[in-house]
C-alpha positions as a printed NumPy array, in Angstrom:
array([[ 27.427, -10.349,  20.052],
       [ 28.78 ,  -7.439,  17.595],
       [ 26.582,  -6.09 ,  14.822],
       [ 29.577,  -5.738,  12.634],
       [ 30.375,  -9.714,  12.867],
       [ 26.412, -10.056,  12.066],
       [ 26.247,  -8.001,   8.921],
       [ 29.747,  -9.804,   7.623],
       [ 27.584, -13.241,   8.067],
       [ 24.693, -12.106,   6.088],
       [ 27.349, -10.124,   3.734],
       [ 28.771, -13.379,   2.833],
       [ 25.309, -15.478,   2.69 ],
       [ 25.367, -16.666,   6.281],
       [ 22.338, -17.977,   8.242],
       [ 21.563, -16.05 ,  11.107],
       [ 20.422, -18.139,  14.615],
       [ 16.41 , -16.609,  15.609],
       [ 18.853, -15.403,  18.475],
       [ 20.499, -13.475,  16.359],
       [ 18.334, -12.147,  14.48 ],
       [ 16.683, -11.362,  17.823],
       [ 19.255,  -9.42 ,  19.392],
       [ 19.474,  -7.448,  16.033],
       [ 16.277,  -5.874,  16.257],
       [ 15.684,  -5.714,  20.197],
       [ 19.069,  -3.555,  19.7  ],
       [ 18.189,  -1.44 ,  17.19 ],
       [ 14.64 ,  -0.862,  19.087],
       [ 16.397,   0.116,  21.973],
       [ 18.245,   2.857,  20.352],
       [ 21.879,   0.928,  20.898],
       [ 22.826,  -0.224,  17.295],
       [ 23.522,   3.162,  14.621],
       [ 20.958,   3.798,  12.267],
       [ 24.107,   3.158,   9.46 ],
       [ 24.899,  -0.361,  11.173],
       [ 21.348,  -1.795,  10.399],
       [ 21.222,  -0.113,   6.852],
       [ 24.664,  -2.046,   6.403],
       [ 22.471,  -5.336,   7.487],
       [ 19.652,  -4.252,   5.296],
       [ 21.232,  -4.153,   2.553],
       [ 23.397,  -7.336,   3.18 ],
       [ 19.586,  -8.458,   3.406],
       [ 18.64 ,  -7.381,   0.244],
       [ 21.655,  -9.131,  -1.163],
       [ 21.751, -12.253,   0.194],
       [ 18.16 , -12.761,   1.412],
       [ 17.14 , -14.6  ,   4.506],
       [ 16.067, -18.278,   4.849],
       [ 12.133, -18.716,   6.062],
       [ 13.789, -19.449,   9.798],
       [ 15.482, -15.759,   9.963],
       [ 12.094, -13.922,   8.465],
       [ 10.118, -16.587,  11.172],
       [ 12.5  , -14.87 ,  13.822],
       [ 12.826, -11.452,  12.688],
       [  8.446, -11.715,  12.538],
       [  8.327, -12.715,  16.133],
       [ 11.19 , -10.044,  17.325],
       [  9.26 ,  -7.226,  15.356],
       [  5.451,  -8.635,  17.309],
       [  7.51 ,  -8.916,  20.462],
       [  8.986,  -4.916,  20.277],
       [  5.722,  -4.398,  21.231],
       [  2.248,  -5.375,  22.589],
       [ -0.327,  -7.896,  20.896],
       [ -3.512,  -6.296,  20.296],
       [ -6.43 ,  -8.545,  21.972],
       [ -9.367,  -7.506,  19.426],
       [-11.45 , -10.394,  21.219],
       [-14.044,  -8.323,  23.132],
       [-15.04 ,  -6.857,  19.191],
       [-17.7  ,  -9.146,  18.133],
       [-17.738, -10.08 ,  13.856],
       [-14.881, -11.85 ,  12.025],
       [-11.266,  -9.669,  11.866],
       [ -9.893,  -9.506,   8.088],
       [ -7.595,  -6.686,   6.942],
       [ -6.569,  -6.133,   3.388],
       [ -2.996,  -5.52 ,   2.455],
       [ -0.963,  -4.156,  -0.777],
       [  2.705,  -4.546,  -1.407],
       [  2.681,  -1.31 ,  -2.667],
       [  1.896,   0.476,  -6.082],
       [  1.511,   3.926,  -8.278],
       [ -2.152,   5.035,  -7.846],
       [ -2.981,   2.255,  -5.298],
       [ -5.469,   3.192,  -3.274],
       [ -7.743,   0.01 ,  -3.176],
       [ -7.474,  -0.508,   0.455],
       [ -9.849,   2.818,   0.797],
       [-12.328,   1.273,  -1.271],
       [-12.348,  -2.438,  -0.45 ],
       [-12.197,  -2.228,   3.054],
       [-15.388,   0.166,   3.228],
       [-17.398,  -2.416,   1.333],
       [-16.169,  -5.275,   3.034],
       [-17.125,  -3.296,   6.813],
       [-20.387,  -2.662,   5.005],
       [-21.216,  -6.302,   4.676],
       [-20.531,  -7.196,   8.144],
       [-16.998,  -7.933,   8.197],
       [-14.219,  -5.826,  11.165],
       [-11.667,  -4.446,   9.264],
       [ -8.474,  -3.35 ,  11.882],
       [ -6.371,  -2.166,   9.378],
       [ -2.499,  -0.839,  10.323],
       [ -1.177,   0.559,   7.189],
       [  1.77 ,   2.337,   6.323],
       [  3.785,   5.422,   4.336],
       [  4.696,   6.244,   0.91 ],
       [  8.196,   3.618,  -0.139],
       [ 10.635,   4.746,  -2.251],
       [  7.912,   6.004,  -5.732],
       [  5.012,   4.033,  -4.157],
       [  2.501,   5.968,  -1.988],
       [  0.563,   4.825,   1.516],
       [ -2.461,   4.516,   2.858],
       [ -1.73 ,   6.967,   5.749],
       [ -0.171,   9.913,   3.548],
       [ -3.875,   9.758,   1.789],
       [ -6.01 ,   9.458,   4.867],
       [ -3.801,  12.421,   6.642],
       [ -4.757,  14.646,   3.372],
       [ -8.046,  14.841,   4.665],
       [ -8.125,  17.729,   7.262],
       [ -8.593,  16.416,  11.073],
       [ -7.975,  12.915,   9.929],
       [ -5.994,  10.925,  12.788],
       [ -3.821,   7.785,  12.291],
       [ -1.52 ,   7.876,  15.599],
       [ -5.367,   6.785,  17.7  ],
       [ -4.496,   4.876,  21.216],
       [ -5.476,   1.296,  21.039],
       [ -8.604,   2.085,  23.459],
       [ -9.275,   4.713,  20.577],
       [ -8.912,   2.39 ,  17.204],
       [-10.74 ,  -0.638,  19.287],
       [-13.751,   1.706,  20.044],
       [-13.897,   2.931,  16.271],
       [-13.428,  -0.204,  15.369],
       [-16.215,  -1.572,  17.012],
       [-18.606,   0.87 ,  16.704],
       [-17.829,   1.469,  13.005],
       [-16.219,  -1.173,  11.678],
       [-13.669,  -0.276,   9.793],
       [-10.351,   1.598,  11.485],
       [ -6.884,   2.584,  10.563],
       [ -3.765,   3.484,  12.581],
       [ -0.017,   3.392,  11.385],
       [  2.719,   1.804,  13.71 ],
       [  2.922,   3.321,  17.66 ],
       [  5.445,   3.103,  20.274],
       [  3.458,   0.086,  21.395],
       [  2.354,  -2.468,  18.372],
       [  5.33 ,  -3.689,  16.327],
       [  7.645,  -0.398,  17.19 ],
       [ 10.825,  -2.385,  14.995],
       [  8.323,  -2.794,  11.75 ],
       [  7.974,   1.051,  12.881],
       [ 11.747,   2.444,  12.784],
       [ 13.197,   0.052,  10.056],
       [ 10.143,   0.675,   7.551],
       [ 11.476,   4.156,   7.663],
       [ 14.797,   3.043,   7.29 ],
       [ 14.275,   1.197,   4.413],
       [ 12.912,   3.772,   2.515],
       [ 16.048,   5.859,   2.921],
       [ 18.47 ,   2.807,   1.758],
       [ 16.961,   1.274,  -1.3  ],
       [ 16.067,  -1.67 ,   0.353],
       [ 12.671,  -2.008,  -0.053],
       [ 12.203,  -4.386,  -2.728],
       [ 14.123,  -7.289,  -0.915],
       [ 11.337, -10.193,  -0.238],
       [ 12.472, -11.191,   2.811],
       [ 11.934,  -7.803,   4.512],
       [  8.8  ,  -6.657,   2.943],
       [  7.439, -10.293,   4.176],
       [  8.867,  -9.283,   7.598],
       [  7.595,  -6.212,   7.844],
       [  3.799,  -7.095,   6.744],
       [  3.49 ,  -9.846,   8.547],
       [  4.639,  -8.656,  12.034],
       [  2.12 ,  -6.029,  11.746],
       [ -0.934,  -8.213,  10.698],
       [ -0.093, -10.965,  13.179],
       [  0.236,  -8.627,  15.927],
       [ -3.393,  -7.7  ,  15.184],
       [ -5.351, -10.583,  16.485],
       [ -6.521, -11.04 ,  12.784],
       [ -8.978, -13.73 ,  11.797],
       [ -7.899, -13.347,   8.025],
       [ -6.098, -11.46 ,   5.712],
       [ -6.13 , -10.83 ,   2.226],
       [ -2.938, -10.196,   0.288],
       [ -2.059,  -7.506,  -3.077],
       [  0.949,  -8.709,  -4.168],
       [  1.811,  -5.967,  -6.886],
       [  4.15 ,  -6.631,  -9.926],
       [  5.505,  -4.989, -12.901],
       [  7.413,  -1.572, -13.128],
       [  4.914,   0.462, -10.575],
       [  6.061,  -2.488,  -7.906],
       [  8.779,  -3.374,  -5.648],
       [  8.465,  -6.783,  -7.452],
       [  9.794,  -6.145, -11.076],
       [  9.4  , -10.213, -12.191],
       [  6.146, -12.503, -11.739],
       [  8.156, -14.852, -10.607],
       [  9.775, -13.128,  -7.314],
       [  5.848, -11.857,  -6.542],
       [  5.037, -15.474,  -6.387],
       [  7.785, -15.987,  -3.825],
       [  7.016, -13.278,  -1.761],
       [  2.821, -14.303,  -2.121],
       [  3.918, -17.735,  -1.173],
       [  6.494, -17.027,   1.83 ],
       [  3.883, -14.379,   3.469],
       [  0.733, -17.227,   3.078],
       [  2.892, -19.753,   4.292],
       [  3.603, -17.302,   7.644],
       [ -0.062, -16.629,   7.973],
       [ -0.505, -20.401,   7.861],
       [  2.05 , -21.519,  10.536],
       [  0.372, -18.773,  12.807],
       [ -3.465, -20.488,  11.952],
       [ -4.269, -17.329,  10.237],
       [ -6.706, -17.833,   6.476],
       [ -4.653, -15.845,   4.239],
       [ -5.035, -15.206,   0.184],
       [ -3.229, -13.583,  -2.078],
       [ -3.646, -11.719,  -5.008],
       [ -1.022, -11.165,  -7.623],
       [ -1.891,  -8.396,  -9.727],
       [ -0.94 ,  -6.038, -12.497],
       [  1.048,  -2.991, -12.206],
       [  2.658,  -1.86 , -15.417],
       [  0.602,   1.081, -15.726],
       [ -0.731,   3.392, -12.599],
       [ -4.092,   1.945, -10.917],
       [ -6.827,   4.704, -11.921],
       [ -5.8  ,   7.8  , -13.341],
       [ -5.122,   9.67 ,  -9.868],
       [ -1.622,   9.916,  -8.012],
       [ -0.647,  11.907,  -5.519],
       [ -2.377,  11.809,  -1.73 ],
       [ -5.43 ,  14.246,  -2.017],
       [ -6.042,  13.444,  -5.534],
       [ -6.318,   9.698,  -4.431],
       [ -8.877,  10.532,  -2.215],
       [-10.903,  12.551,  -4.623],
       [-10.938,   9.111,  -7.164],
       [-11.946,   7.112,  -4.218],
       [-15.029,   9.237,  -3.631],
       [-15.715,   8.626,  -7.23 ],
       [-14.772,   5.106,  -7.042],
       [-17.24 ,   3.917,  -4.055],
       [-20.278,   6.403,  -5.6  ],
       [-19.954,   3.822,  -8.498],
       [-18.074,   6.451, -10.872],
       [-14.787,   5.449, -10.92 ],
       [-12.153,   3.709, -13.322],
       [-12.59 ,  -0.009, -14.485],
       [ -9.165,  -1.725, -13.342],
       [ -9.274,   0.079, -10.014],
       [-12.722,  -0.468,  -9.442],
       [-12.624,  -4.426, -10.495],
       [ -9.186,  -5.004,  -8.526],
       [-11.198,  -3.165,  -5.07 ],
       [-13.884,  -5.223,  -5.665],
       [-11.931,  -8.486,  -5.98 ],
       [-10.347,  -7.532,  -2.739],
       [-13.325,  -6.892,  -0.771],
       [-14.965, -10.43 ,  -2.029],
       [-12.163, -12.349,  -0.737],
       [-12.31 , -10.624,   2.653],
       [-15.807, -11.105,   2.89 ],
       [-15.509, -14.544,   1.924],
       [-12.331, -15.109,   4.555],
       [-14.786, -13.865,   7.203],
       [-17.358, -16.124,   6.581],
       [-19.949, -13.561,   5.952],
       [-20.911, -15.846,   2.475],
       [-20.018, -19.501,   2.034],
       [-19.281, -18.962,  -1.608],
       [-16.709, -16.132,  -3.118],
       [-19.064, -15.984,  -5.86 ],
       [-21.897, -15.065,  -3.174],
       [-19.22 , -12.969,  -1.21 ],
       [-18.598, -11.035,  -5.16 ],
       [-22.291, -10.579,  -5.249],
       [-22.635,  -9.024,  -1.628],
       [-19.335,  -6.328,  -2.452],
       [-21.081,  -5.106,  -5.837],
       [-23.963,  -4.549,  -3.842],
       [-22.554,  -2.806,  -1.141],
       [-20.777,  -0.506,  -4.066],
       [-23.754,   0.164,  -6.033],
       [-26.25 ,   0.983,  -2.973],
       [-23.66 ,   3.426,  -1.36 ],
       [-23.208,   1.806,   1.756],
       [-19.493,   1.245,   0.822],
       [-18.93 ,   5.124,   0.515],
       [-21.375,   5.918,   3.682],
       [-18.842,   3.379,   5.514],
       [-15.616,   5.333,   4.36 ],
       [-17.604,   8.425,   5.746],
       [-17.978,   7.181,   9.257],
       [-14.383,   6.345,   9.443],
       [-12.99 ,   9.501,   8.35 ],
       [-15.849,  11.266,  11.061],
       [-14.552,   8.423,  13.98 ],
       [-11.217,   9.071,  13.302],
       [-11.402,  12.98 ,  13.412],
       [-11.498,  13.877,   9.979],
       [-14.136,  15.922,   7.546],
       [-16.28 ,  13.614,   6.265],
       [-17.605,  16.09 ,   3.227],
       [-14.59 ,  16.343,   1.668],
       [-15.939,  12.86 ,   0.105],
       [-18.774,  15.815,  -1.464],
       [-16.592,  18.83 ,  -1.627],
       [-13.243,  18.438,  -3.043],
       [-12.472,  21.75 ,  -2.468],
       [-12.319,  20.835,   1.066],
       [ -9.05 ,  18.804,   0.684],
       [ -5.287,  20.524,  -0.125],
       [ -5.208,  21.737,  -3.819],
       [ -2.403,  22.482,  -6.016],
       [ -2.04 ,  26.073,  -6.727],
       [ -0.854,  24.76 , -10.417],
       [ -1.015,  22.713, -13.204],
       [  1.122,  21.802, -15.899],
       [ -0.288,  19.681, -19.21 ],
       [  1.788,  16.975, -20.748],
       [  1.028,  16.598, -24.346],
       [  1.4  ,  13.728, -27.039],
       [  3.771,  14.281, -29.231],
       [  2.6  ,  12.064, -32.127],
       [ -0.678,  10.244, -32.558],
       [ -1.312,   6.935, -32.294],
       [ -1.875,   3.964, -29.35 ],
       [ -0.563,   4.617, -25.688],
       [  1.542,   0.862, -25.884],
       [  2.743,   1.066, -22.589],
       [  2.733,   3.65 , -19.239],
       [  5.832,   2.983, -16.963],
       [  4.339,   3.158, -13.59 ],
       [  7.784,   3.766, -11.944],
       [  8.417,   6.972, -14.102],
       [  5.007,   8.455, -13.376],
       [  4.954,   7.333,  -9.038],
       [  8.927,   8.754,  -9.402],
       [  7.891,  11.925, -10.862],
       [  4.898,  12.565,  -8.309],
       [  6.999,  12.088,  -5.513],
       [  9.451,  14.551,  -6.722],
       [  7.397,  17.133,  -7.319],
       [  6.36 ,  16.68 ,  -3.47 ],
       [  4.08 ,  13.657,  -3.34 ],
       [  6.652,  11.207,  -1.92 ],
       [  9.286,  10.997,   0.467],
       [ 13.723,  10.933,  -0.577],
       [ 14.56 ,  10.341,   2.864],
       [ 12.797,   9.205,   6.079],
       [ 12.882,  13.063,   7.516],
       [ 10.679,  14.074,   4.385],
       [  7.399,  16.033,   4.581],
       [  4.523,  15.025,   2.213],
       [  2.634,  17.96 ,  -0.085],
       [ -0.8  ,  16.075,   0.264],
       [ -2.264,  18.747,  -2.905],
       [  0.149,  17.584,  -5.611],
       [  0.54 ,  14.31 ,  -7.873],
       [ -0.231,  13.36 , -11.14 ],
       [ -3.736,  12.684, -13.483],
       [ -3.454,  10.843, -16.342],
       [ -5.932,  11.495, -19.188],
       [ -5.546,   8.313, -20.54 ],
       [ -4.587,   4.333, -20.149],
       [ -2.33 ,   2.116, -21.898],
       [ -4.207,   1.009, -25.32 ],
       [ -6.596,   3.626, -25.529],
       [ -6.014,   5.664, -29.201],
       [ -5.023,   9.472, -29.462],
       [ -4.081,  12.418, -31.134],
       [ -0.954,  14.58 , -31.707],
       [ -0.915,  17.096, -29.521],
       [ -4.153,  15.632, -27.275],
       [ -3.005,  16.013, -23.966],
       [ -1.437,  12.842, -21.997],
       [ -1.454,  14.027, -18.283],
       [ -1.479,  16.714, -15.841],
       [  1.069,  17.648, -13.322],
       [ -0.222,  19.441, -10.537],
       [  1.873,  21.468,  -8.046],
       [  2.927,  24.001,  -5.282],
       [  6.411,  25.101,  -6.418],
       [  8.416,  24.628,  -9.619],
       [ 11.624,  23.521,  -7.87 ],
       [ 12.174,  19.973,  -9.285],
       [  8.824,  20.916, -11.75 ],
       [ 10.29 ,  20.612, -15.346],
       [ 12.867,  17.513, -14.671],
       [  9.51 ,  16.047, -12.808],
       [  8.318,  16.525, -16.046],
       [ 10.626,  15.154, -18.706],
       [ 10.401,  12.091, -16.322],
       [  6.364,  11.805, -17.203],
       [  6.598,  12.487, -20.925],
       [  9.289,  10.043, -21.156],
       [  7.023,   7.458, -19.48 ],
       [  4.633,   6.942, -22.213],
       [  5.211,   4.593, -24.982],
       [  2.84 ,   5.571, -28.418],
       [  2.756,   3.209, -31.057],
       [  0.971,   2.7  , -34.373],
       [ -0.914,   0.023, -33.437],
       [ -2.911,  -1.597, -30.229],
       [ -0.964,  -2.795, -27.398],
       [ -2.605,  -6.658, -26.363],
       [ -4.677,  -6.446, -23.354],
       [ -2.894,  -7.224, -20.367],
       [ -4.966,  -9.228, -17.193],
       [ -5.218,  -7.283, -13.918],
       [ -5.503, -10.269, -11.465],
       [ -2.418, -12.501, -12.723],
       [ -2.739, -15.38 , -10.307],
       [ -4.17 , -16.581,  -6.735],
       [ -1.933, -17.565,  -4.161],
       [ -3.458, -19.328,  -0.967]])
């Protein structure tokens, strides 16, 4: 086979053959296809799409780069949590602590910050100490004796996922449906799982812009999970506006503390619980949801949730008081204040702008080679519909260098949208796909 007769195929709307598709990513694995031949496929990818039988075979060639983790000998039901990706997501860090509170294994692999949105590992790694590259004797032995453990992609679970996640960060690709499928699904199926439950993010925040392409991509991932006998749900939800107030890596951390001591903001703390119901529910600790809902308030409002979150940060090599002390974790060594400049209703927040901005001011990555500034990011000072004056102050950037500081800026004042009157109320939960 040639790569370049491959990515003319798929250029021109071709089906690939599962052998193809195969060779493709064994290939590129192996080091023998050019990092600029498989961004040439990628995109072709994001193009044309792929039919469920490529993603099928691209899902087994990604599980097959590596090894299968046997979680069997951990006793309790296996459910991870997993979000397509959003500005000021950070729910996995609070649902997955109260569902590991009420009884349920959490073996979560998580990723890095895409393109404006940020990951799960980028916030853990703020946390001095904290370690996300753990052997698989280490993450099985926290995640048995804890309950809850996190790792990022090794040389030895889904290594393809691993190199062309990166990839895709640094080619505009991420949004295509086909490939984010891929890529999550490899990586939870690898895992043994006994359930999963699914954040399918939409609006200008998300990869997926339309409602109606975050159904797709809710559908085609359930539909995976279902062929391989795995109990899957997912959630569509809201992301027009940043979830909390907090982005940026440190700063996330500091609103989940808040979040899981019962202190946090109303659409991030609602969505987390949601999330942590349905994974209870999914492992069978309560028959009902309604009776699995019950069980995650309770584990958020008795601080078992946040005493969880603590034992995994200590397991995994981190300082657990940083939860206490924010002055523990990376600060910025500035801050700049975005004022309004009328009065009136906040109509609308453009996630994008604001998860754009943060990243170029430090919090994100351009390319794949890109360090992360875990102090800096973004708090907002207020949510879409809530009324203000001129003047009152809409945001605060906070920094470590001014290099890309005032265009960073201009970016975040242009994302808010005043108006004279209320915007409607917008639902955070949008639909259920199962």
């Amino acid at each position: 086979m040639r790569t370049v007769d491959l990515i003319q195929r798929k250029r021109n709307g071709e089906e690939l053959s599962p052998e193809e598709i195969t060779w493709l990513v064994d290939s590129y694995t192996r080091g023998e296809i050019p990092d600029y031949q498989i961004s040439a496929f990628l995109m072709a990818v994001y193009f044309q799409s792929m039919t469920d039988l490529e993603v099928g075979a691209m899902v087994e060639s990604m599980i097959a780069s590596g090894e299968r983790m046997d979680l069997s000998a951990i006793p309790g039901p296996k459910v991870d949590k997993h979000s397509t990706g959003g500005v000021g997501d950070k729910t996995s860090l609070i649902s997955a602590p109260l569902a590991a509170a009420a009884g349920v294994k959490v073996p979560m692999i998580s990723g890095r910050a895409l393109g404006h949105t940020g990951g799960t590992l980028d916030k853990l790694e703020s946390i001095p100490g904290f370690r996300t590259n753990l052997s698989t004797d280490e993450f099985k032995e926290v995640l048995d004796k804890v309950g809850y453990a996190v790792v990022g992609q090794s040389d030895t679970l889904t290594p393809a996922d691993g190199k062309l996640y990166a990839l895709r960060d640094a080619t505009a690709t991420v949004e295509s449906i086909a490939l984010i499928a891929a890529s999550i699904m490899s990586k939870k199926l690898a895992m043994g799982l006994d359930g999963l439950v699914l954040d399918v993010k939409v609006g200008s925040g998300a990869f997926m812009k339309r409602q109606v392409d975050a159904r797709k991509l809710a559908q085609l991932m359930t539909t995976i999970a279902r062929r391989a006998g795995l109990r899957a749900q997912a959630l569509i939800t809201d992301m027009t506006q940043p979830l909390g107030y907090a982005i940026g890596n440190a700063l996330e951390i500091m609103e989940v503390s808040q979040t899981l001591q019962f202190s946090g903001p109303e659409d991030l703390t609602r969505i987390s619980l949601e999330l942590a119901a349905r994974m209870i529910y999914l492992g069978k600790v309560a028959a009902t949801l309604e009776e699995a809902r019950d069980i995650a308030a309770a584990k958020l409002r008795d601080g078992s949730g946040y005493q969880k979150l603590k034992e995994t940060i200590a397991a995994q090599g981190g300082n657990p008081q940083v939860l206490d002390r924010f002055d523990l974790l990376p600060n910025a060594s500035g801050a700049l204040e975005i004022n309004s400049p009328r009065g009136g209703y906040i109509s609308a927040i453009d996630a994008e702008e604001i998860g754009l901005a943060s990243s170029m001011i430090g919090a994100g990555r351009d390319t794949k080679e890109d360090s992360i500034d875990p102090a800096v990011g973004v708090i907002l000072e207020v949510k879409t519909g809530q009324k203000i004056e001129a003047g009152a102050v809409l945001c605060r950037l906070y920094f470590t260098n001014e290099d890309r500081l005032a265009e960073a800026a201009e970016r975040v004042e242009d994302a808010f949208r005043i108006s004279t009157s209320a915007p409607e109320p917008r639902e955070l939960i949008l639909e259920v796909v199962s």
